[in-house]
N, C-alpha and C positions, 0 to 999 in steps of 0.2 A: 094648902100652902104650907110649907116648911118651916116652923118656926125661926125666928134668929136666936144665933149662939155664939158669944164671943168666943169660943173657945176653935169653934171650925175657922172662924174668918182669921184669927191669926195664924193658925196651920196653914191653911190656902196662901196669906200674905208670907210666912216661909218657906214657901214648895216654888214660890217665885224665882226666878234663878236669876243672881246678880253678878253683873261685872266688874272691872277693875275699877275703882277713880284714877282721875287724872295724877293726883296725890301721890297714891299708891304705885302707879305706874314710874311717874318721877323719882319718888323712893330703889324701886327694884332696877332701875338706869342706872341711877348712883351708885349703887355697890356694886353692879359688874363691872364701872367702869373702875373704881377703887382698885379692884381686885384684878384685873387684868393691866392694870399701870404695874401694881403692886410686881404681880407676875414678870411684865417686860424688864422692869427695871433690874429683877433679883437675877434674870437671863444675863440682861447685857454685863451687868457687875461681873457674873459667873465667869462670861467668854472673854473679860478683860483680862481676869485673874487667868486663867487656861493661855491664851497668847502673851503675857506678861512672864510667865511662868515657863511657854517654847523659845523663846524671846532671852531670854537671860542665859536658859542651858545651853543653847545657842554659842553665847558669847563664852561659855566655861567650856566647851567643846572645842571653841576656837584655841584656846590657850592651849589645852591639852593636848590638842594635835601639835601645839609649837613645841611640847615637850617632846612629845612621841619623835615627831625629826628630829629635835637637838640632840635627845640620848643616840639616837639611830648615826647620826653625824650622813645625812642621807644628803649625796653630792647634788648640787647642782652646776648651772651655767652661769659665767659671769665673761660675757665677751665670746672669744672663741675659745676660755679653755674652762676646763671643771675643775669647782671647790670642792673636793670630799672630806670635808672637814670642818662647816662653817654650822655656825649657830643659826639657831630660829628664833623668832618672836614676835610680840603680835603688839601694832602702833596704834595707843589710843589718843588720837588729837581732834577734838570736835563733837558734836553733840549726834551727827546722823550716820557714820560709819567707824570701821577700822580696815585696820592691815596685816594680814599673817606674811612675816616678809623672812627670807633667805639672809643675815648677816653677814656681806660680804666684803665691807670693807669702812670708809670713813674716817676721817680726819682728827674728831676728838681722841684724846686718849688717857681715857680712865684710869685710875691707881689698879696695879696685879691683884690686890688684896677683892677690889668690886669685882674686876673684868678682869678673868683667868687666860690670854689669848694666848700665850705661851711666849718660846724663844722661836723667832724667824729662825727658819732652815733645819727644825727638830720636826720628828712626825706627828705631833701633837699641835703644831703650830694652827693657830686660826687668825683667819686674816680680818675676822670683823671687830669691832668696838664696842660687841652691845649694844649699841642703840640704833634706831633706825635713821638713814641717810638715803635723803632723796634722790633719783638719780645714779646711786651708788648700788645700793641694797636691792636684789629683785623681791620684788610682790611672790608671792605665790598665790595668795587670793585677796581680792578686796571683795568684803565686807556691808552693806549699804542696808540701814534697818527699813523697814517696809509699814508701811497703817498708820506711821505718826509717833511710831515708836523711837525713844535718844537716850542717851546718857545724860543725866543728870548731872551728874557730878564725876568726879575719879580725885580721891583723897591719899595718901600714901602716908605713913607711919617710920616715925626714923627716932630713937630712943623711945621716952614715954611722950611722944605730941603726934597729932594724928592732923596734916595737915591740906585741906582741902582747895575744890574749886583751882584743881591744876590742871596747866591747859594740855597740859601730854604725859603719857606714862610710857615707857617701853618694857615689858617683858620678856624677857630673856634666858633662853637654854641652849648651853653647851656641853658637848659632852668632856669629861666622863660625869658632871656633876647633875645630881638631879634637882638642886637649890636653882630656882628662879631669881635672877639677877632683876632688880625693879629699881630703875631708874627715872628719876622727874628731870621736868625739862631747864631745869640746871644746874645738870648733872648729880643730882642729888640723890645719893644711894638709898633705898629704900628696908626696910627687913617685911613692912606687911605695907598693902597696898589693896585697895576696892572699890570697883564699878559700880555704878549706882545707876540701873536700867529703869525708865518712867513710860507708862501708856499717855497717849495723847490725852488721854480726859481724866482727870483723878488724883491724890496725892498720893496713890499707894505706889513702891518703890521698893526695888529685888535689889540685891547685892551678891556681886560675885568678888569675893575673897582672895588673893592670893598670896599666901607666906615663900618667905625667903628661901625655908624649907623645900619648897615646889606644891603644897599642897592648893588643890584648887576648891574652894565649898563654896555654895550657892545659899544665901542665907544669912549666913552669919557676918560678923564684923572681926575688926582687927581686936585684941586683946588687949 
């Protein structure tokens, strides 16, 4: 018979092969699930910022094309005859869309000094008002944000006061000037003016900038 040894019985009792506790297992659930929330969430922030970000240049795109036709003075249609001479620009009123519209004509009429339309019967002459007139002014494209995506806000800047929560802006290029005419909705000349584009879920919020200058920046705020 083999004598006893403590020393073999507890090597035997470690050669034994152990598995998980229940514990242990609940343990190693819990971190991956940590870690893969962790992960979802840093995703979906990402793809909010990335379409917040398509979303905004978007709307600076829009403007810019209203520039590129106003310098160009690219004719359109108004009825059965063509304006080769009319202003563009793009109607901000409302939280889910805009308007890049043709300026062709309208009722108000702004000081020469805002709105340069010229002398009727010179070749310079433009028959629109700067601003947008429903019924009046053609569309060229409407606009309609997509995912939940709106405007926040549209503030516009007139001396040193920077005044927000306005329910319309118009934008406005004529040639031969490359100054952006920015107009609020009564009739209130603007020199800096900015969109404030918001995702459905979140407080983060893009700005798109535009000085009286014509400059369009994505970003930044009025001065």
């Amino acid at each position: 018979m083999e004598p006893f040894s403590p020393f073999r019985s507890l090597a035997r009792r470690a050669s034994v092969p152990r598995g998980f506790t229940l514990v242990e297992m609940l343990v190693v659930l819990a971190i991956i699930i940590m870690i893969t929330a962790i992960v979802i969430n840093g995703q979906s922030t990402y793809n909010r910022s990335i379409l917040l970000t398509d979303t905004v240049y978007t709307v600076a795109y829009s403007i810019r094309q209203a520039q590129s036709l106003g310098l160009a003075s690219r004719g359109t249609t108004v009825g059965a005859s063509i304006v080769s001479n009319a202003g563009y620009g793009v109607r901000f009123a409302g939280s889910s869309s805009y308007v890049v519209f043709a300026d062709t004509g309208g009722t108000v009429n702004l000081p020469a000094a805002v709105c340069p339309v010229g002398v009727a019967g010179t070749p310079d002459f433009k028959r629109g008002n700067c601003k947008y007139d429903t019924g009046t002014d053609r569309i060229v494209k409407n606009y309609t944000f997509s995912r939940g995506y709106t405007i926040a806000n549209i503030c516009g800047k007139s001396g040193s006061v920077l005044t927000c929560s306005l329910s319309a802006l118009d934008v406005v290029f004529m040639r031969p000037e490359t100054r952006a005419i920015l107009i609020g909705p009564s009739n209130q000349s603007f020199s800096c003016a900015e969109v404030h584009v918001r995702p459905p879920t979140g407080s983060e919020v893009r700005i798109v900038r535009i000085s009286q200058l014509g400059e369009i920046s994505v970003g930044q705020t009025c001065p």
